[in-house]
N, C-alpha and C positions, 0 to 999 in steps of 0.2 A: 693514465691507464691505456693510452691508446699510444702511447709511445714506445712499445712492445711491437700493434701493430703496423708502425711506419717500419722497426727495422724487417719486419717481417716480408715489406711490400717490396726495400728497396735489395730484399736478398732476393727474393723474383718470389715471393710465394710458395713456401717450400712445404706447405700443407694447408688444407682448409682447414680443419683440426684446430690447429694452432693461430691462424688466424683468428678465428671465434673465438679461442681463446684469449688472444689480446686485446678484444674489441669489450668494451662498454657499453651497450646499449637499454633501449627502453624495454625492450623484452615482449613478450605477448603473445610469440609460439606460433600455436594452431587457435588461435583463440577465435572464435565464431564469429561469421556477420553479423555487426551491431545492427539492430533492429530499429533505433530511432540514432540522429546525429545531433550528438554532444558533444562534438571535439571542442567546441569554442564557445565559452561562457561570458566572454567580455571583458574580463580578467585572468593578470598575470603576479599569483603571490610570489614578493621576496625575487632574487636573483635568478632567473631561470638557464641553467646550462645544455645546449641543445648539441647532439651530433647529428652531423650530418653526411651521408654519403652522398656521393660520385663518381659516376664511370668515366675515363676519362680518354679519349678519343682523338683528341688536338689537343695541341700544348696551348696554342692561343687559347681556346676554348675552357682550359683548367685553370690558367694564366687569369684571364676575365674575372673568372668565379671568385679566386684566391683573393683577389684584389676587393672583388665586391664583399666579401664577409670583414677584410678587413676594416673596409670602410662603414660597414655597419655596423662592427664591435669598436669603431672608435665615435662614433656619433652620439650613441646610447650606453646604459650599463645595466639594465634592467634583464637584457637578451646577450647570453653568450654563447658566439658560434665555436663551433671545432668542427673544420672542414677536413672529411679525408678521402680522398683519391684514389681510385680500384682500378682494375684491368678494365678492359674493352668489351664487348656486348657476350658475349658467350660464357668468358669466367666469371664478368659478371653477374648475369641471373642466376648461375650456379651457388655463386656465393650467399645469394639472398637467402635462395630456395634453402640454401642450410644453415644459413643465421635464423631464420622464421622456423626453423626445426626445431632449432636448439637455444629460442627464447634473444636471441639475440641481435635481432634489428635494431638500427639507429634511430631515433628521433623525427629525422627529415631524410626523405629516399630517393634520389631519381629512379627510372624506371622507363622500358620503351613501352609507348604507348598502348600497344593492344595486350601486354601483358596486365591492365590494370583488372581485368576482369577476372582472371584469375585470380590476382592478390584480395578483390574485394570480397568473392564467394566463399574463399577459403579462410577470411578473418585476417589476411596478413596487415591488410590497410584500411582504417576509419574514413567515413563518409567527411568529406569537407567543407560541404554546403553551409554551414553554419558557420562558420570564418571568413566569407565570403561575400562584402559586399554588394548587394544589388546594381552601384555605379560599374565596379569592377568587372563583375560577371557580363554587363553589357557591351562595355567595353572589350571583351575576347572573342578575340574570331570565332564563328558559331563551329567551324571544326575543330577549333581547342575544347569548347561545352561539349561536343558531342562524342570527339575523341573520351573524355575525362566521367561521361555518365555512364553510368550500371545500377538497371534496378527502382530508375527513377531517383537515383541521388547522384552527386559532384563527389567525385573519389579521388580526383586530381587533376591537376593544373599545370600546361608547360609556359615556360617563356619564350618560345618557340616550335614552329610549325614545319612541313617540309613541303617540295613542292617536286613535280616531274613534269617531261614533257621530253619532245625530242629538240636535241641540240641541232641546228644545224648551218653548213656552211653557204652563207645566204647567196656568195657569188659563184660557188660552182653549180648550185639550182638555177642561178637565172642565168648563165651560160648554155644550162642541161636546157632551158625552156622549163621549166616546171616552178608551178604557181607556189608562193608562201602562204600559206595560211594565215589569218591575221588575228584570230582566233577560237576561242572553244568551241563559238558556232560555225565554223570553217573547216573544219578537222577534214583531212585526205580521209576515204574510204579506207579499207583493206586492202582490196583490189586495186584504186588506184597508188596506191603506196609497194604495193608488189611490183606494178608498173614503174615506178619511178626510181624502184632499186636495178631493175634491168635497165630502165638507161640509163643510170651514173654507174653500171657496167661498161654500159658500150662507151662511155666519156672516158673509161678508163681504169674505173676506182675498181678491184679487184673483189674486194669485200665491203662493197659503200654502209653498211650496216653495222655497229656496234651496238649490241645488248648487253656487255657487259659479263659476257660469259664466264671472266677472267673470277666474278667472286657469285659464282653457282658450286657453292660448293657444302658440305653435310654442315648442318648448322647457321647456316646464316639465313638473314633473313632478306636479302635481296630477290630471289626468287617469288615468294608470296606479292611482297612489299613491289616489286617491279611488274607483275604480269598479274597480279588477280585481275587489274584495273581490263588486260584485253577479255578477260573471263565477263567481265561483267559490263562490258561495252557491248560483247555476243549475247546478254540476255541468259547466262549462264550464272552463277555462283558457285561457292566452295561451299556450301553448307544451306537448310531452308531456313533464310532472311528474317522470316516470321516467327518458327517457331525454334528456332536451332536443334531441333530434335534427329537430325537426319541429312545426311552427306547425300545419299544415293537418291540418283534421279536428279541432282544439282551441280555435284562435282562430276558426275559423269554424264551430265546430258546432251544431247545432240549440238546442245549450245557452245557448251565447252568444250565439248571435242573437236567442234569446227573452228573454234580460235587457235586452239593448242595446233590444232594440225596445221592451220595456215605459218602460224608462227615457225614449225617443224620443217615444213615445208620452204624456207627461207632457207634455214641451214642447210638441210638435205640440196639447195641451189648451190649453194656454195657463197651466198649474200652475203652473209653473216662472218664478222671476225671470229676466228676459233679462241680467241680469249684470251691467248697465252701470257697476257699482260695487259697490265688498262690503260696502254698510249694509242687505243688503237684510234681515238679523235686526233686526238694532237700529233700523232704525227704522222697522220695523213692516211694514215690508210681506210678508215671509214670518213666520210662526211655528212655521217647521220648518226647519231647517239642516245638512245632511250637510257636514259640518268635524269638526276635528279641535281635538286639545287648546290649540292657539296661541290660540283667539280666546276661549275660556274668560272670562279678563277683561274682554272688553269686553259681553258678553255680558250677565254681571251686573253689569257696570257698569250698562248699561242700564235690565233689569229682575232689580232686587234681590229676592230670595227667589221670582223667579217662572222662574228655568230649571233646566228637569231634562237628561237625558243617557240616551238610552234607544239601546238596539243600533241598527242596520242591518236594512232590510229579509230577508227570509227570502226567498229567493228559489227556493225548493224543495228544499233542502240541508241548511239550517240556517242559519244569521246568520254570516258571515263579517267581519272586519273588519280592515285594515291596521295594518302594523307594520313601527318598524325606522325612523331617525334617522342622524345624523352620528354617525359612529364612528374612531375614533384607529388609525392604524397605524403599520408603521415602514416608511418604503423601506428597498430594496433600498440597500446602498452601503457606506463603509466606517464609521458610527458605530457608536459603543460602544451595544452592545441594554441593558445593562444599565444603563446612565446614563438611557437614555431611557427605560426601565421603572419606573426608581425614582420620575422627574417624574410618568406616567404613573398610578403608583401612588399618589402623590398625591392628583390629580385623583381616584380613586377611593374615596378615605376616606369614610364618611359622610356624617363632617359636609360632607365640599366637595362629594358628589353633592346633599347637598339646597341647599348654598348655590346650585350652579348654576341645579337647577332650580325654584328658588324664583323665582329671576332673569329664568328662559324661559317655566316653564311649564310644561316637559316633563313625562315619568313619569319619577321615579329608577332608576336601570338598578339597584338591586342593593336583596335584601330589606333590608339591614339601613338603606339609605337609607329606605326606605320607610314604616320606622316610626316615623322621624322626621317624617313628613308627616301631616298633618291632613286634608291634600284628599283624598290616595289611600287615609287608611288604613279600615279596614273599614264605616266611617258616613261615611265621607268624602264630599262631591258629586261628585266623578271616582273613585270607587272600580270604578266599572265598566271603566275604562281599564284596572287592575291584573289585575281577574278577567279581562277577554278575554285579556291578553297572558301569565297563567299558566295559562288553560285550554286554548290551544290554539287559542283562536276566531280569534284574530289571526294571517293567512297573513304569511308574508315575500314579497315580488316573487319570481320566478323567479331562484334562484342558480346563474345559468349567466355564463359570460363573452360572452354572446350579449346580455345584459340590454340595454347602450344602444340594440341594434338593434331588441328585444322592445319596449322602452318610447319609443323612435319611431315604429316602428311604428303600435300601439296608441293614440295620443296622436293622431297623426294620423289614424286610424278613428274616434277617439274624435270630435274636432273635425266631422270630415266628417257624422258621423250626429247630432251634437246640433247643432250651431251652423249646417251648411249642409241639415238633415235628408233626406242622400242616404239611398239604400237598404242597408238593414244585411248583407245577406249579401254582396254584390258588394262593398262598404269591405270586411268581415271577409275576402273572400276577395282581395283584393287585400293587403291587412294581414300578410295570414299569406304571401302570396307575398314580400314585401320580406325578410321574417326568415328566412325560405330559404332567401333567395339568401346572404344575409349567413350563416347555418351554411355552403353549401357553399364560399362561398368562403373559409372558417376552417377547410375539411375535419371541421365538427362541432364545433371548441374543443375537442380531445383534450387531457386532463388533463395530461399532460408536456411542455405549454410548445408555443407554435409554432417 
């Protein structure tokens, strides 16, 4: 039944329509937040046949997965996978959002991360805490538990995490004089980081600054995912933290306005790469670059033995920095939770967390992967990604079922004050009025389901 929808995928998607239409799934619609977690009773009757999706982003990274279900449908016979392969993060969610419409989700889902709270409010995805281990669960980075809870239950799980920080090139700094930070408790200030972009001016560098401009654009989620972190380094947020009932006074408060404007104030200098393309590290025009762990390899590809990885500016608070990746859940519907737990479990083994993210890149979502890794472990060159995301420095997006509205929102203030350099408190207060509107017309996202 799903061999409909591979020729579907490989004529480029010529409808969503029709895609639903060749797809098989477990079904389950709009069906309401389960009140207690039953997904996993300890048993698996008879042969259970599972689907499962995937957004697919790298080939290595599909390559890894392809291989990993093959090896678990030849070990076992009790669990059978059918892995298939979707577009990239925006047709993605689209797609979900109208399989869950129209009763047609898969078995096993990826999903990025802050979207989980959405799917759980809305009934698209079952609580997982019951499938789950007590060895395993302690074993996971406490930002994969904290990423994956809503509501006071486990709604999903990744086998990897992500990390940021600024890239930079450690011999034109100590040429420039300017100190390395060694880390998260080291972090440059604001001000002295404004400082230290005018002199790798004066050294030369034109635009010593890469933000990444090149993918600020309607729909993505770089913008939230890359800068809420200086929002909330200023003692600011996108939304109130405690009760999520309310944008205004948060996304617009003197907090956030004064990050946003400093940050605004770099481009408005002329620091900042205008984006036009994302070689602005590699080749050479910036010597500073706010990303994250994906471009790692191309980086020192570049220049070998000459990049370090140092925190996120400090922006009066301490150093904040983002977290939280694709994470696996189950929908709602009639599949066996424990068939799907089992594959699930799989994927979580050590050795397959470090295969995958050998494959990506990523941070291993569980200690014991960890120590399998050279890059992350304690002398590692991304070991900093580990310390922020166990110490707490690493914030999750706002886990409200309000998020998609929070990070459109925000994304488009974000655009508006970097890319069109409108004025930062009328974007923010405009910003926080859209996400308002979207609480009240949700009467808030009340915990027990609309």
């Amino acid at each position: 039944m799903h061999a409909s929808l591979s020729r579907i995928l490989v004529s480029g998607l010529s409808a969503t329509a029709l895609l639903l239409a060749g797809c098989g799934g477990s079904g389950g619609g709009e069906t309401k937040q389960p009140r207690s977690d039953t997904t996993c009773d300890g048993k698996i009757e008879g042969v259970a046949h599972i689907t499962v999706w995937f957004h697919s982003e790298q080939s290595s990274e599909i390559g890894t997965l392809r291989s990993q279900v093959k090896e678990f449908n030849k070990a076992q016979h009790q669990v059978r996978v059918e892995l298939v392969s979707l577009p990239g993060r925006r047709p993605y969610r689209e797609l979900v959002d109208s399989a869950a419409a129209s009763g047609d989700l898969p078995d096993l889902l990826d999903f990025d991360g802050p979207n989980l709270y959405s799917y759980a409010w809305s009934g698209k995805i079952r609580p997982i805490g019951s499938c789950v281990p007590a060895a395993l669960r302690a074993d996971l980075l406490p930002s994969i538990r904290r990423q994956g809870t809503y509501a006071g239950q486990l709604w999903g799980v990744g086998t990897f995490d992500s990390g940021m920080g600024l890239y930079v090139r450690k011999s034109v700094l100590r040429k420039a004089g300017i100190r390395i930070p060694e880390g998260a408790g080291d972090a440059w200030t604001a001000d002295e980081f404004t400082g230290i972009l005018h002199r790798l001016r004066k050294q030369g560098y034109r635009t010593p600054l890469d933000l990444y401009l090149y993918s600020i654009k309607p729909g993505d989620e770089w913008p939230t995912y890359g800068f809420a972190p200086a929002v909330w380094s200023a003692g600011g947020d996108l939304i109130d933290p405690k009760s999520y009932r309310t944008a205004d006074g948060y996304l617009n408060s003197p907090a956030t306005v004064k990050a946003l404007t400093t940050i605004q104030g770099w481009v408005k200098e002329g620091l900042v790469d205008p984006g036009k393309d994302d070689r602005a590290f590699v080749e050479g025009r910036s010597v500073i670059s706010w990303l994250g762990h994906w471009v790692y390899g191309d980086y020192t590809e570049a220049f070998p033995d000459d990049v370090g990885i140092v925190p996120l500016p400090d922006f009066g608070k301490g150093t904040v920095t983002g977290m939280g990746s694709w994470q696996w859940g189950v929908p709602a519907g009639e599949a066996d939770g424990d068939a799907v737990w089992r594959f699930l479990a799989f994927l979580l083994k050590p050795e397959q967390v470090h295969r995958m993210t050998v494959a990506n890149g990523a941070i291993p979502a569980t200690n014991s992967a960890v120590k399998l890794s050279t890059q992350y472990g304690p002398n590692g060159p991304e070991h900093l990604y580990i310390e922020q995301l166990r110490s707490g420095v690493a914030r999750p997006r706002p886990q409200t079922p309000a998020y998609p509205a929070i990070t459109d929102a925000f994304s488009w203030a974000f655009r508006k004050i970097i890319l069109d350099r409108a004025p930062v408190e009328s974007t923010l207060d405009q910003a926080a009025d859209r996400i308002d509107k979207d609480l009240a017309a949700h009467d808030g996202y009340p915990q027990q389901g609309p």
